[in-house]
C-alpha positions as CSV (number, residue, x, y, z in Angstrom):
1,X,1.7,22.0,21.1
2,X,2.2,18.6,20.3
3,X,2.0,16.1,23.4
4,X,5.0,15.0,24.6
5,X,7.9,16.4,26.6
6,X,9.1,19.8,25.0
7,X,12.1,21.9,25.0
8,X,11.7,25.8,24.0
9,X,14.2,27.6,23.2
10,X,13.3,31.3,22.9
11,X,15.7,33.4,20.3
12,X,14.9,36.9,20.4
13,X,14.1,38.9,17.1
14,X,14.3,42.8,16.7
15,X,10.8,43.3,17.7
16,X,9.1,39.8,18.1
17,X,9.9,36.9,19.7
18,X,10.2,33.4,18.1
19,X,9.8,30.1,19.6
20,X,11.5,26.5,18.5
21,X,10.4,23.9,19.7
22,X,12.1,20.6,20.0
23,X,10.5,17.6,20.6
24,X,12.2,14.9,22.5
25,X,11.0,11.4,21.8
26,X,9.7,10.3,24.9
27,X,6.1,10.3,24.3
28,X,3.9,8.2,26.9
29,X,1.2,7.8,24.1
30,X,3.3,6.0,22.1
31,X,4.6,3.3,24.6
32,X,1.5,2.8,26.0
33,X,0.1,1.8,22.5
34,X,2.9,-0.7,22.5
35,X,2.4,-2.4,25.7
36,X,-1.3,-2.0,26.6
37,X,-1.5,-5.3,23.7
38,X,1.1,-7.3,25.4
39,X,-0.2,-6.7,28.8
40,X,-3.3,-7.3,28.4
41,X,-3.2,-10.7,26.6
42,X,-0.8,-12.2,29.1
43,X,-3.7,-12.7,31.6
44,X,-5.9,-14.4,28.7
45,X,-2.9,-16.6,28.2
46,X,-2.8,-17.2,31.4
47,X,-6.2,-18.5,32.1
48,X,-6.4,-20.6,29.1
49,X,-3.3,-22.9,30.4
50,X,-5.1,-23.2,34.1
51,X,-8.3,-24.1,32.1
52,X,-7.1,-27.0,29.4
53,X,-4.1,-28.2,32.0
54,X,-0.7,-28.0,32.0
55,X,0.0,-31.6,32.4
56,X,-0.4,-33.0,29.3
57,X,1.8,-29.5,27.4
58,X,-1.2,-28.0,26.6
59,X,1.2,-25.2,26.8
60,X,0.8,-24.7,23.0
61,X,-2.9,-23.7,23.0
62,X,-1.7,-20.9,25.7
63,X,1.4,-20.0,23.6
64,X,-1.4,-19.7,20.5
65,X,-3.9,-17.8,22.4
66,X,-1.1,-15.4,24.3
67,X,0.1,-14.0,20.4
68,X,-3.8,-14.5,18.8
69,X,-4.4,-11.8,21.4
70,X,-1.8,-10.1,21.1
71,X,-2.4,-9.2,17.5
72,X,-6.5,-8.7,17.9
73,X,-6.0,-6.3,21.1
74,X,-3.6,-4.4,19.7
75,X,-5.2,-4.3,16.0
76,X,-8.5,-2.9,17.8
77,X,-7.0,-0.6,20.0
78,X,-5.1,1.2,16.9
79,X,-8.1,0.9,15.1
80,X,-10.5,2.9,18.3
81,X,-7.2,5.4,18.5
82,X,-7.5,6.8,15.0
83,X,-11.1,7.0,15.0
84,X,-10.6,9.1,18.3
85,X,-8.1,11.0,17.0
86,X,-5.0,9.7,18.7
87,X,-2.1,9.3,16.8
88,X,0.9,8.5,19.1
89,X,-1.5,5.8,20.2
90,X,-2.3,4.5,17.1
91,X,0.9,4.3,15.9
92,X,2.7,2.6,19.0
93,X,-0.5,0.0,19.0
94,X,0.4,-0.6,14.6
95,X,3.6,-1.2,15.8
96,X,2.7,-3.8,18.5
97,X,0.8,-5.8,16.1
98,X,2.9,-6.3,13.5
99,X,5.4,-7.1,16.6
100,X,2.7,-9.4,17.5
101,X,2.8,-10.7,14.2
102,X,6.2,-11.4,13.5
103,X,7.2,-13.1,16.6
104,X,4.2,-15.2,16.2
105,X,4.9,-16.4,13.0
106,X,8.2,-17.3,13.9
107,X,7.6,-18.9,17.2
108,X,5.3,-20.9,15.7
109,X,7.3,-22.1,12.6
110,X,9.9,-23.1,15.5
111,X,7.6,-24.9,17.8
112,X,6.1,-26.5,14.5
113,X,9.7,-27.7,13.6
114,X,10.0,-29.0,17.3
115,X,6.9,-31.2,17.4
116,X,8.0,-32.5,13.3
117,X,11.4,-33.6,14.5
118,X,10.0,-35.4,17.8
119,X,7.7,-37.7,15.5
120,X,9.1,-40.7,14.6
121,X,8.1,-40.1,10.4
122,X,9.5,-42.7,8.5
123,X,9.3,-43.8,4.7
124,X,8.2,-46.8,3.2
């Protein structure tokens, strides 16, 4: 049986019985391979902004170190998955790096516009 939540429905033949199985997409594997890197590197985060100060907006270093995380957890866990043979896992923790990626990218590329249009850049 695959893991996950199941449905059987039994048909009955002339002198066997078949099973089909449907598989309903709920699987616990798979989300937890999606949040485990999210989770995790919120606390990093976290302790990175209490450590350079947030009085000055060192809130970018956090912001950096929150998604940098992000991507390595989740690229190792998918990685330690497959070599123990755990798909759903695997899967749900590829998925939650190239989340990782994405948003990071284009956070950044707006935060980089932010800080560009706040400088005063003029030409001679």
């Amino acid at each position: 049986m695959s893991p996950g939540i199941l449905e059987i429905a039994k048909a009955k033949g002339d002198d066997e019985e078949d099973y089909l199985e449907i598989e309903i997409y709920k699987d616990l594997e798979f989300w937890k391979g999606v949040g485990v890197p999210i989770i995790s590197s919120i606390p990093f985060a976290f302790l990175v902004l209490l450590m350079t100060g947030s009085e000055n907006g060192d809130w970018v270093g956090s912001f950096f170190c929150f998604f940098f995380l992000w991507v390595l957890i989740g690229l190792s866990l998918a990685i330690n998955a497959q070599i123990i043979k755990r798909k759903r896992y695997s899967l749900g923790s590829y998925i939650s790096t190239i989340l990782g990626i994405i948003m990071g990218v284009v956070l950044s590329y707006y935060l980089v516009g932010i800080i560009l249009s706040n400088l005063d850049l003029r030409m001679i």
